[in-house]
C-alpha positions as CSV (number, residue, x, y, z in Angstrom):
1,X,-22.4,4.5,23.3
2,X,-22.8,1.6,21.0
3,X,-26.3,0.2,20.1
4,X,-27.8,-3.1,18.6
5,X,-28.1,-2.9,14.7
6,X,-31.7,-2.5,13.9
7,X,-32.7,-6.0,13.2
8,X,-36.2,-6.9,10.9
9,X,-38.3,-10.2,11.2
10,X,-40.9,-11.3,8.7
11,X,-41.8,-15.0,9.5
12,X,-42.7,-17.5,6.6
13,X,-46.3,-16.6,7.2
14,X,-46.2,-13.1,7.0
15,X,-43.8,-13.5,3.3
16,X,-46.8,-15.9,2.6
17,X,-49.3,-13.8,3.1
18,X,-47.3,-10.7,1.6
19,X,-47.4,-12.5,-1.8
20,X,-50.9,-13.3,-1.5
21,X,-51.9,-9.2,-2.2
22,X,-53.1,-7.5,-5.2
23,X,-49.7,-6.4,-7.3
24,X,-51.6,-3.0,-7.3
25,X,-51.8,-3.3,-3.6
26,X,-48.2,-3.6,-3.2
27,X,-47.4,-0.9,-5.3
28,X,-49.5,1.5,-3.3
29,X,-47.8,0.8,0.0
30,X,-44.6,1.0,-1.8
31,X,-45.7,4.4,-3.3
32,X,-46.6,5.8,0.6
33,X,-43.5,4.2,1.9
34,X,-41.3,6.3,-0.6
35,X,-43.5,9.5,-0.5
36,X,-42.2,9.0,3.7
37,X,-38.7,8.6,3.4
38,X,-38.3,11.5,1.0
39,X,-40.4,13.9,3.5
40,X,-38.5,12.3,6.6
41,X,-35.2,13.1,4.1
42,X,-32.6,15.5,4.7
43,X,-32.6,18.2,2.5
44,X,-28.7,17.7,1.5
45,X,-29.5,14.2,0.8
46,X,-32.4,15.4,-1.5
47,X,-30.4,17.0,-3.8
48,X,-27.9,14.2,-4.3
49,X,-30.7,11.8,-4.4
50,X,-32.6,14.3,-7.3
51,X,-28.6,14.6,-9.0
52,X,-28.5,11.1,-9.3
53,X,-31.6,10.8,-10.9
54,X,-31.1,13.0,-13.4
């Protein structure tokens, strides 16, 4: 079974607007968006990810 890539849109607008926020704004949403991925994260793929960091 082969599926569509996973395509993401952002219109000129929405990059406009994007800009337009607080740097400490961004950086929060950035901070929540990593905090995800590492819960939503495999454990194998935890310890490589904390091996390379090291």
């Amino acid at each position: 079974m082969k599926s569509d890539p996973l395509l993401y849109y952002k219109t000129k607008a929405d990059i406009d607007a994007y800009r337009k926020k607080p740097v400490r704004e961004k950086l929060t949403w950035l901070e929540a968006q990593m905090e995800f991925f590492y819960k939503a994260m495999p454990e194998k793929a935890k310890r490589i990810r904390e091996r390379l960091l090291s």
